[in-house]
C-alpha positions, 0 to 999 in steps of 0.5 A: 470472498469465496461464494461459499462461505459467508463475509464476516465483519472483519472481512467487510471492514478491511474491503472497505479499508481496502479499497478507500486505501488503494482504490476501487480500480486497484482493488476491482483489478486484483479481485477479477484476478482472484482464483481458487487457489488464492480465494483463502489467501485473499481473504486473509490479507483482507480480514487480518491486514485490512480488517484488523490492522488497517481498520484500526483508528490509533494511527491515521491512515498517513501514518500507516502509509509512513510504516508499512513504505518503510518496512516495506522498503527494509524488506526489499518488497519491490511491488508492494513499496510501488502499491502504497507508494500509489497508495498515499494518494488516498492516505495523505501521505506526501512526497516529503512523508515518504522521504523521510520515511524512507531517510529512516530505512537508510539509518535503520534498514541500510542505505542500499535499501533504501536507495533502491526504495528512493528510486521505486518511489521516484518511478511511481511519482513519475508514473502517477504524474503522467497518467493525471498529465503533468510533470513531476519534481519528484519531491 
């Protein structure tokens, strides 16, 4: 948050949602990246989508995980369909989740979607598999 201006509530909550979703080492990363120019825009992506959104206790943060990957993925937003997929290690989200949910985007969304989605998953799983040193079946 800005050194000038006070954290809110909302704020903390999502900085806290924040980083038990994607990881202190993600989080810790992209705040180093923080500048002025994007200081206001950080900040509402951690007040609005995880102080207000994520922070919310209707949905369990697997759920949430299912959703945000399956529109991700009908929106065609590449990185951010990776940052969740990495994201479900820490929300409970399997392999099997993400497949079902990205079967959804085939019907809902469109297949072409969805495939590049499948193969954006199978990356990651590879990724994530060989940076904890084993290998894969990708679900």
């Amino acid at each position: 948050m800005s050194k000038d201006k006070p954290m809110s509530d909302k704020y903390a909550t999502g900085m806290e949602t924040r980083r038990r979703v994607l990881g202190e080492a993600y989080v810790d990363r992209a705040e180093q990246r923080r500048s002025t120019f994007d200081d206001p825009f950080q900040n509402l992506i951690v007040e609005s989508a995880w102080g207000h959104v994520w922070s919310r206790p209707q949905w369990t943060p697997r759920e949430r995980s299912m959703v945000t990957i399956a529109l991700l993925a009908a929106l065609g937003h590449d990185e951010e369909v990776a940052m969740h997929v990495r994201a479900c290690a820490n929300t409970g989200a399997t392999p099997e989740d993400i497949r079902e949910a990205l079967l959804h985007v085939a019907i809902y969304a469109g297949v072409p979607a969805a495939n590049r989605a499948i193969k954006i998953a199978k990356r990651t799983f590879d990724e994530m598999e060989a940076e904890a040193g084993g290998e894969t079946d990708n679900a």
